[in-house]
C-alpha positions in Angstrom: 153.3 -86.5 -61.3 149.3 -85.9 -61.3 147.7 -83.1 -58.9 144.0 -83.8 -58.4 142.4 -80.5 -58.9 138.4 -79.6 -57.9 136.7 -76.0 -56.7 133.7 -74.8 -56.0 131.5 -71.9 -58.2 133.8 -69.3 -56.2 137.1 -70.2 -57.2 136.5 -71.0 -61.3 139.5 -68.4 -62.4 141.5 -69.4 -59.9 141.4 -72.8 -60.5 141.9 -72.1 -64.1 145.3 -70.1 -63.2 146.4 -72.7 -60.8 146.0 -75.6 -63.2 147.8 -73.7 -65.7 150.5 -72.9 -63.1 150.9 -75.9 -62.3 151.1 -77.2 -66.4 153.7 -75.1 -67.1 155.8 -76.8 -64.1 155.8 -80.1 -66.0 152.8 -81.9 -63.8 149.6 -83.5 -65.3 146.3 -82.1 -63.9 143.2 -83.9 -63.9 140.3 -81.0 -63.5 137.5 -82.4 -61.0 135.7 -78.6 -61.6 133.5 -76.9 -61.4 133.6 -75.1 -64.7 130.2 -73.1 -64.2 129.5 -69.8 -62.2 125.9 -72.1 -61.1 126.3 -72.2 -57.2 127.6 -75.9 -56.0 128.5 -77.4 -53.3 131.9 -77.8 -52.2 132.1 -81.2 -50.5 131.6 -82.6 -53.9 134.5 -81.5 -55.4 136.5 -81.6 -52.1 135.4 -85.3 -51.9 136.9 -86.1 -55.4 139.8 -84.6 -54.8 140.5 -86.4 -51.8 139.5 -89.7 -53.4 141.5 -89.5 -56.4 144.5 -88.9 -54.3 143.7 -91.4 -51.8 142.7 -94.5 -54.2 146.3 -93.2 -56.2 144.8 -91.9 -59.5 146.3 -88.7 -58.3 149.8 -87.8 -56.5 148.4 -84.7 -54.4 145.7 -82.7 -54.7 144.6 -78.8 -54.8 141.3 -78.0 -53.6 139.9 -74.2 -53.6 136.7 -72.3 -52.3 136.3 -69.4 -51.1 138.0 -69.6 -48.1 139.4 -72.9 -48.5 138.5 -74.1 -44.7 135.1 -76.0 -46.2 136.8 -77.9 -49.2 139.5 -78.7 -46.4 137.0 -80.3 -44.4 135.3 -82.6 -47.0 138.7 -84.0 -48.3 139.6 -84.1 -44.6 136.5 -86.4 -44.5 138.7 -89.1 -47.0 140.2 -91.7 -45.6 144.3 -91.4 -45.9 143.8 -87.4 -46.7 145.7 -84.7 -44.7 144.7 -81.7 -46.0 145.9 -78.0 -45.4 144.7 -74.7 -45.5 147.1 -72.4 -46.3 147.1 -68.5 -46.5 150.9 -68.1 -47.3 153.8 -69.8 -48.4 155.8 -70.8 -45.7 152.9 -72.8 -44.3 152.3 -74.5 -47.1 156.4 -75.3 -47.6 156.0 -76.8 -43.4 152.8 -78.9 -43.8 154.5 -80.6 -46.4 157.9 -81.1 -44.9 156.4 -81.7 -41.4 153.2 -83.4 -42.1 153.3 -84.7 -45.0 150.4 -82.9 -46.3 148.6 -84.1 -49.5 146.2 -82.2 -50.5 146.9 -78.1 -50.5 143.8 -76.0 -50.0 143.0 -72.3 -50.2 140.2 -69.4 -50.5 139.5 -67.5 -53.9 138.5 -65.1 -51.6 140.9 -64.7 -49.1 143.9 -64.9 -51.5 145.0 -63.5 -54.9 146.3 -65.7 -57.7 149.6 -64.4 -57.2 150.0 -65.1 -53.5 148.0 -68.8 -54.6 151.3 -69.2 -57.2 153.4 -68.5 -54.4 151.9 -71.3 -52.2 151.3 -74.0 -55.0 155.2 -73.7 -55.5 156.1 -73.7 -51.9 154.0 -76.8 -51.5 154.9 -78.3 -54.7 158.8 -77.8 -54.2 159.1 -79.3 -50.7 159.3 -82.7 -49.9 158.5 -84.7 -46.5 161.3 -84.8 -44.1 159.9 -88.3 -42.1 162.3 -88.6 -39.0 161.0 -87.3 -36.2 158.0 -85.7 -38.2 156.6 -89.4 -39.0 156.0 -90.5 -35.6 153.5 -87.3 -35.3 152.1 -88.0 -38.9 151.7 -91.8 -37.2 149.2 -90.3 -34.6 147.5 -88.2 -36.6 146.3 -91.1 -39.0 145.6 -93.4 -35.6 143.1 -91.2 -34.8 141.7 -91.7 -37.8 141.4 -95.1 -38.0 140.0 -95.3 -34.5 137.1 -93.0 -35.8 
């Protein structure tokens, strides 16, 4: 399985523990970066995340900045993307399992790279229940379409 991986100038080391969290669980990353401290601009990298997940180069995707909310938004912006912002574990474990989330984001800033283990595993290990979830999930990407 691929992860699509991309950050912003704030989240460099965490993105660098994260992908090689992530390794060491058997999944291929492909690195969007940043790799330099040289401030950026998020929606870039959240953008090519949500692409390469969306077009199928990628399985899922992890997007970071500092707080996670921005990234969120631009791979929101992809068409097909349902991204989350997650602060803890069990959220992460639920957007997956109840909405089918693809793309897991969270803030450099707001989390340690412990705690951002902890919710890459969560999100990694569970798996979409559909049932009565996917008529929800249905809606959700009907908006989208209509806009």
């Amino acid at each position: 399985m691929k992860i699509a991986m991309g950050n912003d100038h704030t989240a460099i080391e965490m993105k660098n523990a994260i992908k090689k969290f992530v390794e060491s669980k058997g999944y291929e990353v492909i690195d969007f970066g940043t790799n330099s401290t040289e401030s950026c601009d998020y929606p870039t990298y959240g953008e090519m995340v949500g692409r390469a997940v969306a077009d199928g180069e990628a399985d899922l995707g992890i997007a970071i900045c500092g707080t996670g909310v921005g990234i969120s938004l631009a791979c929101n912006k992809v068409k097909g993307i349902r991204a989350c912002v997650c602060s803890e574990p069990y959220t992460a474990k639920l957007s997956r399992m109840h909405n089918d989330s693809n793309v897991l984001c969270f803030g450099a800033r707001v989390v340690g790279d412990e705690m951002a283990k902890m919710i890459t595993e969560n999100w990694l290990d569970a798996k979409y229940e559909g049932g009565r979830h996917q008529r929800r999930v249905d809606m959700v990407m009907d908006i989208e379409s209509r806009n």
